[in-house]
C-alpha positions as CSV (number, residue, x, y, z in Angstrom):
1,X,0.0,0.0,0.0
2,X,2.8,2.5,0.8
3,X,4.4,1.6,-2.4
4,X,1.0,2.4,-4.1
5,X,0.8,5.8,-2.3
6,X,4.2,6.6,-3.6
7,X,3.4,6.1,-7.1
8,X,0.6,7.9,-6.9
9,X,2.2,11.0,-5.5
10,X,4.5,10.7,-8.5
11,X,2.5,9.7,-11.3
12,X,-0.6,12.2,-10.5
13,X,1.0,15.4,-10.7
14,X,2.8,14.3,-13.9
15,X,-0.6,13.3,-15.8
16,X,-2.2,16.3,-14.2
17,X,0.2,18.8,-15.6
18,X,0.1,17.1,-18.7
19,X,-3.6,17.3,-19.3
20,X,-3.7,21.0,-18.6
21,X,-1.2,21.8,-20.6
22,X,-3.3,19.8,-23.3
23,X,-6.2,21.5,-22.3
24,X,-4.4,24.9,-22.3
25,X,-2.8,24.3,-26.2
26,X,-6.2,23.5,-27.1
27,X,-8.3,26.3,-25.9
28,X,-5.8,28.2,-24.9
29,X,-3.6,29.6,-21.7
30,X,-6.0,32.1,-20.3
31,X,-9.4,29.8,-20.5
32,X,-7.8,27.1,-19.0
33,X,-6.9,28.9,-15.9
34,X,-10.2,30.7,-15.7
35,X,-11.9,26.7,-16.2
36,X,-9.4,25.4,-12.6
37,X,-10.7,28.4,-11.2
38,X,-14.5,27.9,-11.8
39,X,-14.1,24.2,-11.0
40,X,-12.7,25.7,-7.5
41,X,-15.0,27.9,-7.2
42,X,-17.8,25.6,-7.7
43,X,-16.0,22.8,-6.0
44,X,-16.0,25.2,-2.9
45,X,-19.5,25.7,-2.9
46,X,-20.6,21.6,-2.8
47,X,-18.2,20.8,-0.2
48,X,-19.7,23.2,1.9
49,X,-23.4,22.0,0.7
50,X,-22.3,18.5,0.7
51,X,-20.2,18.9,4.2
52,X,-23.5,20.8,5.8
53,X,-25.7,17.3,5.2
54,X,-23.2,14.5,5.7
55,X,-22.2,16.5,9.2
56,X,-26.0,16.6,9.9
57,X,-27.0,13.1,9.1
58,X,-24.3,11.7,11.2
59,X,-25.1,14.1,14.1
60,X,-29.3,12.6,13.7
61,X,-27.6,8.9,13.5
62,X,-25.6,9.5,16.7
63,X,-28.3,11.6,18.4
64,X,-30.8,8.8,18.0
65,X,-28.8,5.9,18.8
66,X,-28.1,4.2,15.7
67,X,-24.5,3.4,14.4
68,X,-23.2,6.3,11.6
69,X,-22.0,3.5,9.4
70,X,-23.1,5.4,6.3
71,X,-22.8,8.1,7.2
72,X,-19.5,8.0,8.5
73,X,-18.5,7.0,5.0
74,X,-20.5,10.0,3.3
75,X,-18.2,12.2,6.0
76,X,-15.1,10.6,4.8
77,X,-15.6,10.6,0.9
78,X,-16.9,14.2,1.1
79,X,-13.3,14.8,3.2
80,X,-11.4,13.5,0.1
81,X,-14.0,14.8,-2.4
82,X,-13.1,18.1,-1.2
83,X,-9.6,18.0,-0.7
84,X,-9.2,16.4,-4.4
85,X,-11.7,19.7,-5.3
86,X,-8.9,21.6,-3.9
87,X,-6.1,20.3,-5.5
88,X,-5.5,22.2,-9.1
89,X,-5.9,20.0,-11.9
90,X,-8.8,18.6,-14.1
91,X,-8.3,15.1,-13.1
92,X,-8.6,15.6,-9.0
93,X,-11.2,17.6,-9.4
94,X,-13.0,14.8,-11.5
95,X,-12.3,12.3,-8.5
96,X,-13.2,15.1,-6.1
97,X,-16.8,15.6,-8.0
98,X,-17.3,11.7,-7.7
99,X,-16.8,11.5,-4.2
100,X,-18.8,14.6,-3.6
101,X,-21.9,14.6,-5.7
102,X,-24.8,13.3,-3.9
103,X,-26.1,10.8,-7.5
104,X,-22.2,9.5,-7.6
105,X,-21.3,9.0,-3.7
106,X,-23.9,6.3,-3.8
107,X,-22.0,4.3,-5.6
108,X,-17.9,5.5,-4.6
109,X,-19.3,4.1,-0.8
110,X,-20.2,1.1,-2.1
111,X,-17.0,0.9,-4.2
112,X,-15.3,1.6,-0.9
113,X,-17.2,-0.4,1.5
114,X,-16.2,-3.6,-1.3
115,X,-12.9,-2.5,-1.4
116,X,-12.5,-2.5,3.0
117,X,-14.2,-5.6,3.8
118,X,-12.0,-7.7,1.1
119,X,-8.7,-6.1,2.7
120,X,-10.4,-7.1,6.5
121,X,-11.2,-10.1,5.1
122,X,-7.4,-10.6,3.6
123,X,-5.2,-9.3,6.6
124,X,-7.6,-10.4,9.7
125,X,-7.5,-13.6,11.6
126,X,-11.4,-13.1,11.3
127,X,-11.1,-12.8,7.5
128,X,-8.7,-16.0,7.3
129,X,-11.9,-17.8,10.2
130,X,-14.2,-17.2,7.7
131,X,-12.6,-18.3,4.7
132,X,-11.8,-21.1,5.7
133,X,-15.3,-22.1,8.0
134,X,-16.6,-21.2,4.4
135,X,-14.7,-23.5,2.7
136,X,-15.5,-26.0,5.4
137,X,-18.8,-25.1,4.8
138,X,-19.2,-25.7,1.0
139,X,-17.3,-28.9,0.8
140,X,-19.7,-30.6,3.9
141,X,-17.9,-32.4,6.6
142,X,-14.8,-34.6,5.1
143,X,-15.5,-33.4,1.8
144,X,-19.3,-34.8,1.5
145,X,-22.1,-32.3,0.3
146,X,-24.1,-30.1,2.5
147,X,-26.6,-31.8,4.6
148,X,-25.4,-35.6,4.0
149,X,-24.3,-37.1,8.0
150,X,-21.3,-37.9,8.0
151,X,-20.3,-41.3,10.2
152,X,-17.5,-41.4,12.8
153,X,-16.3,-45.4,13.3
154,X,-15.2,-45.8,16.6
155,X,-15.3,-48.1,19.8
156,X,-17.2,-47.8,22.4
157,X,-15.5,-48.6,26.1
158,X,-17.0,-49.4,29.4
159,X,-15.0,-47.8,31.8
160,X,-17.6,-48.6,34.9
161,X,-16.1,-50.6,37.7
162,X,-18.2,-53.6,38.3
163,X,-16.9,-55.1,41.7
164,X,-19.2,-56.8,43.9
């Protein structure tokens, strides 16, 4: 994961400086800063909308008792939403829009929750239990299908003390 992080941290900046200086020799230099400025501008204006309601429906969760799992998430992607918004270039602010619009973060939490529970389920003791109770599970006792007994041979031994 580090090693992704790194990459990323390299490789973004490069792609975003060379799409706006594609975007920039296409409509030109001007435009193009006036277009990371709008997107700012704009981008400003749904993370504060977007930041209002996710900070309000996780205050209702909490204040009637129920765990903020969703909306903890909504919290978080509008987080990175905003700081991608924030970021200057045209292909954060894409990924920030995702994150942040309320039609798209539907499905980024569901890309997210997918992409958690297989890394809990990879690196945790729990995940591993699971697995392999699951595995138990759909190969039946000893390898026999689902539902069929399976029979243990054994002896049976009298250990009672019959002295008289």
């Amino acid at each position: 994961m580090p090693a992704l992080f790194a990459v990323a941290f390299l490789v973004v900046p490069v792609l975003e400086l060379y799409v706006i200086l594609r975007i920039g020799s296409w409509i030109g230099a001007w435009p193009t800063v006036a277009l990371l400025v709008l997107e700012g501008v704009l981008g400003a204006w749904i993370i504060n909308r977007e930041g209002r309601r996710a900070w309000g429906a996780l205050r209702d969760a909490i204040g009637t008792g129920r765990l903020p799992g969703r909306e903890l998430a909504d919290a978080g992607l509008v987080l990175v939403g905003g700081t991608l918004l924030l970021t200057p270039g045209f292909l954060t602010d894409i990924a920030g829009f995702l994150l942040l619009l309320p039609m798209t973060r539907p499905i980024c939490r569901r890309v997210l929750t997918r992409l958690l529970m297989s890394r809990l389920f990879a690196t945790t003791r729990l995940g591993r239990g699971l697995r392999q109770a699951r595995a138990g599970h759909d190969a039946g006792a000893g390898g026999q299908a689902p539902g069929q007994s399976q029979v243990v041979r054994g002896e049976v031994i009298d250990r009672t003390d019959h002295r008289e």
